[in-house]
C-alpha positions in Angstrom: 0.0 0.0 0.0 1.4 3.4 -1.0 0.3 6.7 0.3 2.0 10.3 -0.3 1.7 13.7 0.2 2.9 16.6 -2.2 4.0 19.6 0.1 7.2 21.2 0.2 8.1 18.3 1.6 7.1 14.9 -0.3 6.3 12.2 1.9 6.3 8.5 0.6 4.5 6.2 2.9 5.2 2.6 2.0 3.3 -1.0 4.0 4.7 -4.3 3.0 6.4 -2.8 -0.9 6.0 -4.5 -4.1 8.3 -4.7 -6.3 6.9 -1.9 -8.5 6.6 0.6 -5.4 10.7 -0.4 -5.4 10.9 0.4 -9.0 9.2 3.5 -9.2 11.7 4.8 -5.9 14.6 3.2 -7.3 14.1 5.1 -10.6 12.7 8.7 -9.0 15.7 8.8 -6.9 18.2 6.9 -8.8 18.3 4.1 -6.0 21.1 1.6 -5.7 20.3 -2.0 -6.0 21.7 -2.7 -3.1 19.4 -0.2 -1.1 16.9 -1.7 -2.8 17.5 -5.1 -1.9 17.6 -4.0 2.0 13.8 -2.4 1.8 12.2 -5.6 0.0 12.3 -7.3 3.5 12.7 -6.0 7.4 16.1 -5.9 8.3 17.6 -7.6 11.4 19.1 -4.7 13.6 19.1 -0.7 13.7 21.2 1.0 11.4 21.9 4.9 9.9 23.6 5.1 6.7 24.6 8.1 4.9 24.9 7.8 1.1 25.6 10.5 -1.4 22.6 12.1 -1.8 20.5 10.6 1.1 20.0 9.3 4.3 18.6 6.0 5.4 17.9 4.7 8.9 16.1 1.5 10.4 14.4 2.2 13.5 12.0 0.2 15.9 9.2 1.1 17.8 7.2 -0.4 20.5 3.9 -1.7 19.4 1.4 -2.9 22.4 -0.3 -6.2 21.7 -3.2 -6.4 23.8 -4.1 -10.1 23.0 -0.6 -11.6 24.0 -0.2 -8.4 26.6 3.1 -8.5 24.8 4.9 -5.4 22.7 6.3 -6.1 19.4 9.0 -4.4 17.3 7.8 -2.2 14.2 10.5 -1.5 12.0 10.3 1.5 10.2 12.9 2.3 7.3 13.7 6.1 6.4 15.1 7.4 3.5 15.5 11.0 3.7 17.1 13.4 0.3 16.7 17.2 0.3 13.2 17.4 -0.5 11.8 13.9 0.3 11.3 11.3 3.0 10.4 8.1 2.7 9.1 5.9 5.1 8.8 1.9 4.5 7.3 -0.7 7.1 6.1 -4.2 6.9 3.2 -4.0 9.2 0.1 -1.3 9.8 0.9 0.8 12.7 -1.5 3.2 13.8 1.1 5.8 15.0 2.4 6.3 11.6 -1.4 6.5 9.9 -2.1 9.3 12.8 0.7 11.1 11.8 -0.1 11.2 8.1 -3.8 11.5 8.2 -2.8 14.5 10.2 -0.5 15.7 7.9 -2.4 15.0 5.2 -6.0 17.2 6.7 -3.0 20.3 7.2 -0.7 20.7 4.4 0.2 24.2 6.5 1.8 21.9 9.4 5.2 23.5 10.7 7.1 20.7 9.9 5.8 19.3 6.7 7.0 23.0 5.3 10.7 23.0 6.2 13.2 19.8 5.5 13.0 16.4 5.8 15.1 16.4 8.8 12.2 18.4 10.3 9.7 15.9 9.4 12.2 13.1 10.8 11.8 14.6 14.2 8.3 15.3 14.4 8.1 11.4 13.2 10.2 10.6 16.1 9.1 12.7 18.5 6.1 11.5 18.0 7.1 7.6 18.0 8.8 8.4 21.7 5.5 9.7 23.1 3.6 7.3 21.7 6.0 4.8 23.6 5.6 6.4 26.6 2.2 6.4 26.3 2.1 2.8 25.9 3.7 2.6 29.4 0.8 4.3 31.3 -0.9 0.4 30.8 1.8 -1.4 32.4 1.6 1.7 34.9 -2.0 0.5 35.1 -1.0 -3.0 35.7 1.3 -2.4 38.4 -0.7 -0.5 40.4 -3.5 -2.7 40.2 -0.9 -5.6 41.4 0.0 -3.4 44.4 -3.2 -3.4 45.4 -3.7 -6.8 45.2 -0.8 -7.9 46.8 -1.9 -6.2 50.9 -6.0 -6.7 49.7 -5.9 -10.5 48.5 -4.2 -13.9 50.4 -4.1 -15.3 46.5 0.1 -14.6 46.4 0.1 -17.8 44.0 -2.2 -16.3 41.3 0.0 -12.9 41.4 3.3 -15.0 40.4 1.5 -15.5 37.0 0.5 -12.1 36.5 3.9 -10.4 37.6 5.5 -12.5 35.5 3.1 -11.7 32.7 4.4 -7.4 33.5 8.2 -8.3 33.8 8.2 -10.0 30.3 6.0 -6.8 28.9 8.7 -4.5 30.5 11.7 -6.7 29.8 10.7 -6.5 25.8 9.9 -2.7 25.9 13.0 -2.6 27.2 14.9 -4.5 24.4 12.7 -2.3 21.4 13.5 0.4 23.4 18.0 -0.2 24.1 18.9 0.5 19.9 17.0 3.6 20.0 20.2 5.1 21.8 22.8 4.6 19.9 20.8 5.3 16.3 19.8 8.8 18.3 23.1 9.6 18.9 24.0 8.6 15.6 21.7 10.7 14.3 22.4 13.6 16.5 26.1 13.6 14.9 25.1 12.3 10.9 21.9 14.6 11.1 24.3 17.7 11.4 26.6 16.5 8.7 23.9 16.1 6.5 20.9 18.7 7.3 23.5 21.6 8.8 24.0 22.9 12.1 20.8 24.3 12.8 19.0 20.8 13.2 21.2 19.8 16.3 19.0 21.1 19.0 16.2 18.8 17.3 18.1 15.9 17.4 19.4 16.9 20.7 15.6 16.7 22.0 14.9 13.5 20.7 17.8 12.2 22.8 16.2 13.8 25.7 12.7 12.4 25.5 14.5 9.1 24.6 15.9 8.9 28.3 12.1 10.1 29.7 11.1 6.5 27.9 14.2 4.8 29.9 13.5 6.3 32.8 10.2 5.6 32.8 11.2 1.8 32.0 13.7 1.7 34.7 11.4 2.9 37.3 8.9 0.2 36.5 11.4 -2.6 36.4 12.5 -1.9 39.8 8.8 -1.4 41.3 7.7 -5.4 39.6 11.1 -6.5 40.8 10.2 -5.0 44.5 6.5 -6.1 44.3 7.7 -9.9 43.1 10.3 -10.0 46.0 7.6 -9.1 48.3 4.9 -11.2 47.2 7.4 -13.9 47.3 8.1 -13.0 50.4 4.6 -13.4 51.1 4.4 -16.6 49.5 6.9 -18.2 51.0 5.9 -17.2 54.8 2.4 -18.9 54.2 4.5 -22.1 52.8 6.5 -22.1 55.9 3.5 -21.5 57.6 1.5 -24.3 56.5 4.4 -26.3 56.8 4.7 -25.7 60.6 1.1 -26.6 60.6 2.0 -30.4 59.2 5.2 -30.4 61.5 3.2 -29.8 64.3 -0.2 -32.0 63.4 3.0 -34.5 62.4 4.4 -34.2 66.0 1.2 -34.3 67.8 0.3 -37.6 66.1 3.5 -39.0 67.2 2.3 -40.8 69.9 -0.8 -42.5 67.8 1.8 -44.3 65.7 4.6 -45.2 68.2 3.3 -46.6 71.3 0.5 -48.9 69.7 3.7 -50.6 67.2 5.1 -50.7 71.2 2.2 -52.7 72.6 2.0 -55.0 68.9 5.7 -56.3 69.2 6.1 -60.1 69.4 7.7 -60.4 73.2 6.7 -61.9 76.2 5.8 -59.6 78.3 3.6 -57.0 77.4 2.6 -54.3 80.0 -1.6 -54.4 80.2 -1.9 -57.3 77.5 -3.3 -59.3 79.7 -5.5 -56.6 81.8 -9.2 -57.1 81.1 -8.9 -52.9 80.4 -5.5 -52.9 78.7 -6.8 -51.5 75.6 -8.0 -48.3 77.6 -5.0 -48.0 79.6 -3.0 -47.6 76.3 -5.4 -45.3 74.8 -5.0 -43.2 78.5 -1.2 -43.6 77.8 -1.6 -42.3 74.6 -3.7 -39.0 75.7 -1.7 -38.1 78.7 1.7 -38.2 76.4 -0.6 -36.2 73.4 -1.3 -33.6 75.9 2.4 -33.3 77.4 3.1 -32.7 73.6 0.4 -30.0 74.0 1.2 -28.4 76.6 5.2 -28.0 75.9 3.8 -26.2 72.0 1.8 -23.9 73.8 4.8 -22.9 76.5 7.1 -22.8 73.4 4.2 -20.6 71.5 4.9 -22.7 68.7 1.6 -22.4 67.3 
């Protein structure tokens, strides 16, 4: 699917290519083959690349799925001349469509009137508040888990769902890590190729990047707290219900050892012969119980 918009700026909004959308780029701005090649399919890591007459980056950004609760990578390829950009992804996302829709309603937009490197950033800009955005859920989540966790006895259940928010953080997290270093590359191939005036743009992006890593690195370490002290939890009611069976075990004692005494095959037998032997064991077996009882209740065992 191709859409574009005829400003001062063109922009070229490719999802999922054919080959003909590649042939019609490659021959409006005399693209190499090799370039070519690298957009027909999404790439495996980050990159910025500066050619002669253009720039090309592959970038990723978050993308919440609310089915698997899980965020997935978008790639999106840039390739940015002097009056163009073109953008290239292999999947719809809605952040993008927002942006051009926008765009497209107001052809007077600030940025869609200066250079591409000014459209770059309000793409970006946008993509980083977007992913901060996306955050205000697992925000959502946590909270709801702290509540949980001092309102509910149900500590087991809460491993699940913890679990569940550390893998959504750990993967925003990993979307999130090559956005540096492509930023910073940016910041200092940007300036090479737009001029000096676009540093302090790029120079923002890296600043709401580290509001996004903040941001993640406060909600690691509040799941990480809130699993050590449901675990905590956990594992007191485990010990507790295994002091329980110590003590039921230790109180039963008695049940199991003295009648094997009375059964073994000897001689003599203390009150085998008694016509009330069978009440003086079961006496025997009380009196002991309630020593038994009486030294866990001095020892406030239970």
């Amino acid at each position: 699917m191709k859409k574009e918009i005829n400003s001062q700026i063109n922009w070229i909004d490719l999802v999922n290519p054919t080959d003909e959308d590649l042939n019609h780029l490659k021959q409006k701005y005399d693209l190499h083959e090799i370039l070519i090649s690298e957009l027909k399919e999404p790439s495996t890591r980050t990159k910025i690349e500066i050619y002669d007459r253009l720039m090309f980056i592959v970038y990723y950004l978050p993308n919440y799925n609310e089915e698997e609760q899980n965020p997935k990578a978008i790639e999106i390829d840039f390739l940015l001349t002097k009056d163009s950009i073109i953008t290239v992804r292999y999947q719809n996302y809605i952040m993008i469509d927002q942006i051009f829709d926008s765009l497209k309603n107001d052809l007077s937009n600030y940025y869609l009137n200066q250079t591409p490197a000014h459209l770059l950033y309000y793409i970006l800009e946008e993509g980083l508040t977007f992913s901060l955005r996306q955050l205000v859920h697992i925000h959502d989540k946590i909270q709801k888990i702290e509540d949980e966790l001092f309102e509910k006895e149900n500590h087991k259940e809460l491993i699940k769902k913890i679990a569940i928010i550390k893998r959504d953080v750990l993967n925003q997290r990993l979307i999130a890590r090559p956005q540096h270093p492509i930023l910073e590359s940016l910041k200092q191939k940007g300036v090479q190729f737009f001029g000096k005036d676009l540093e302090i743009y790029f120079n923002d992006l890296l600043g709401d990047y580290e509001k996004v890593w903040i941001n993640l690195d406060n909600l690691k370490e509040t799941i990480e707290s809130l699993e050590n002290t449901n675990n905590t939890f956990f594992e007191s009611k485990t010990n507790e219900i295994v002091k329980i069976l110590t003590i039921i075990t230790f109180i039963m004692f008695p049940f199991s050892v003295i009648p094997n005494m009375f059964g073994m095959n000897i001689d003599f037998i203390p009150f085998s012969t008694s016509l009330y032997g069978f009440w003086y064991v079961i006496a025997l077996i009380t009196f002991i119980t309630l020593i038994f009882l009486t030294i866990i209740k001095i020892k406030k065992w239970f």
